[in-house]
N, C-alpha and C positions, 0 to 999 in steps of 0.2 A: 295347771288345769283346774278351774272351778266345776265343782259339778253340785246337785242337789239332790237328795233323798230326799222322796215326797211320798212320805208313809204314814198315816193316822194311827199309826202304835206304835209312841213313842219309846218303849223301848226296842224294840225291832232296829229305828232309825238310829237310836244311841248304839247301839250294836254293829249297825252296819260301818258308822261314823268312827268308833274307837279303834274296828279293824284296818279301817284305809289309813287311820292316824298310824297305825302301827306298823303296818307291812305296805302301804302305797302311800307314801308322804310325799309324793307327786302333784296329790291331788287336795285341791282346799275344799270340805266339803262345807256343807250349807243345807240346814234342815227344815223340809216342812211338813209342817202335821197336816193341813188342809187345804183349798183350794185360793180361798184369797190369801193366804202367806203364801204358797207357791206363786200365784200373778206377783204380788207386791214384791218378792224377791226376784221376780223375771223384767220387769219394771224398772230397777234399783240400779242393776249389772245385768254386764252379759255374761253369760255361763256355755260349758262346752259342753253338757251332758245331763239329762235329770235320770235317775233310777226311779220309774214312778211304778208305784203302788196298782196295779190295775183297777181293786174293789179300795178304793181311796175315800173313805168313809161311807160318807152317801152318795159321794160321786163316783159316776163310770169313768174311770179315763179315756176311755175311747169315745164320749161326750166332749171332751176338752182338746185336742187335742188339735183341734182347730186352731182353738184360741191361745193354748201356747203358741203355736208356728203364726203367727199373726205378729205376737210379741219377739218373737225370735227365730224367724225363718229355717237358721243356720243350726239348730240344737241339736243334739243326739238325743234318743230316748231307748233307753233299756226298760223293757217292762220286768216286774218284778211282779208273781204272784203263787199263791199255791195251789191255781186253777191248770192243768198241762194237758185239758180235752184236745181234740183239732178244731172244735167249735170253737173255743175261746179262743186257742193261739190263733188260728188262724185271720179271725175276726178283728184281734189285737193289731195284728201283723198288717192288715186291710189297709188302718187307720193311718199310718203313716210311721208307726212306729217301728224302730230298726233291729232291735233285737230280745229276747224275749228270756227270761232266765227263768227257772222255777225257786220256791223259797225253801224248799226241802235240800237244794243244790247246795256245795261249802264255799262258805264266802272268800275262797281263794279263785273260786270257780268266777264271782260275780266279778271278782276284781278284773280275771281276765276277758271276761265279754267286755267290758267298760272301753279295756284298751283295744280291744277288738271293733269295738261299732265305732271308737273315735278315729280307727285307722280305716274306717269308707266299707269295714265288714258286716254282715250280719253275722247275730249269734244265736244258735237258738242253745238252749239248756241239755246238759248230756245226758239228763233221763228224760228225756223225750225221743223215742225209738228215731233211728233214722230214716226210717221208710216214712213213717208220719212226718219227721221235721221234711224232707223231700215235698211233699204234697202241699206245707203251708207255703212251702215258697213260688207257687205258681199262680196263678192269676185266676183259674177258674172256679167257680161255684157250686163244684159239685156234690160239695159237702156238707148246700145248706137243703131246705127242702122247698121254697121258692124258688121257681120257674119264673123269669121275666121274657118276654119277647122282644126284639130291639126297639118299637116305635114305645114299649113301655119303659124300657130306661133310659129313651130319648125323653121322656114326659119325666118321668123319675128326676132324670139330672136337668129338667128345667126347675121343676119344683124344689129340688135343693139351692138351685140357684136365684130363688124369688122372683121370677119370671110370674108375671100374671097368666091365667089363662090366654087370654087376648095374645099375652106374649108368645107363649108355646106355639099357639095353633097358628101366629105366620110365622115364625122361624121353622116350623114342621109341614108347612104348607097344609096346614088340614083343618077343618072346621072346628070351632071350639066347643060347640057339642062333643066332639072326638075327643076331644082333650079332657072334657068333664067325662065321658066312656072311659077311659083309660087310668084317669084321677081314681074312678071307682070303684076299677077294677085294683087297681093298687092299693088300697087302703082295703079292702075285702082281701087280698093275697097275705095282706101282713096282721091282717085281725089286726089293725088299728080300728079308732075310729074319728082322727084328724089330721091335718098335714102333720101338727108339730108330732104327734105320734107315730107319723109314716116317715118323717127322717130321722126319728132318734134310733127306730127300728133300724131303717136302710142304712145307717151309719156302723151300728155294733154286728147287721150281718154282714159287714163288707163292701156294699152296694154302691155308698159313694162315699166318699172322704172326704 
């Protein structure tokens, strides 16, 4: 099994790497510090798993996360982080990601989520209470403080999907005024104040993937 640690502190990552060398020699790891070594290595091979880093330097991983499954449809992703809010996991969780570990957790712990997400499981981390991990694994929004109404995440999931105005309002059968109404009211709901700042938002609350 190849997998990838994709952690901007490199000892963290020699750390994690020395362990699996040790006690999971299963697994052939493969290290990145940043986000074009992680593309360039996902480009290169295919791999079964990345451990990624959630705060991954300056990058969100839940920004990318796209673009790996772009590159590799099929991959597993364990998040790795020292954030264990239900805001964050949950948000994490949104993205597409499958299982979620905390970095305070022992890395015999991380070894066994690994083989856990690659057996079709989620895992979430065992200091995260159970009643909360319950709650991440459900679908609804109750845990952010946006309100959407359905014709606004019908607009929402056009606007993620570069749908022009013109395009929304016939697929939604409704005037494109309505559409620019509803644009407005979304980007006022998320204190942005442009699209690219209304999906980077709607993507880390959950909203669209």
């Amino acid at each position: 099994m190849d997998i990838i640690v994709a952690d901007d502190h490199g000892l963290i990552g020699e750390g994690i790497i020395s362990f699996f060398q040790e006690n999971a020699p299963e697994f052939e790891v493969s290290f990145a510090k940043n986000k074009s070594k992680l593309i360039f290595l996902l480009k290169e091979q295919t791999y079964d798993l990345i451990i990624q880093d959630v705060q991954f330097g300056e990058v969100d991983a839940r920004e990318i996360i796209q673009e790996i499954k772009l590159i590799q449809p099929n991959i597993k992703i364990v998040a790795l982080s020292s954030h264990v809010d239900a805001f964050t996991v949950k948000s994490v969780l949104a993205t597409g990601i499958d299982s979620y570990v905390s970095k305070t957790a022992p890395l015999e712990e991380l070894i066994h989520a690994v083989r856990e997400t690659l057996n079709g499981k989620k895992y979430i981390s065992k200091d995260i209470t159970e009643n909360i991990a319950n709650s991440f694994l459900t679908d609804d929004k109750e845990n952010t403080n946006i309100r959407l109404t359905n014709r606004e995440i019908e607009v929402l999931d056009g606007i993620q999907n570069e749908l022009s105005t013109k395009e929304i309002a016939a697929k939604l059968f409704i005037s494109e005024k309505t559409v620019e109404g509803y644009r407005s009211s979304l980007l006022m709901k998320f204190q942005v104040k442009n699209v690219a700042g209304l999906i980077k938002k709607a993507i880390l609350q959950g909203f669209v993937k």
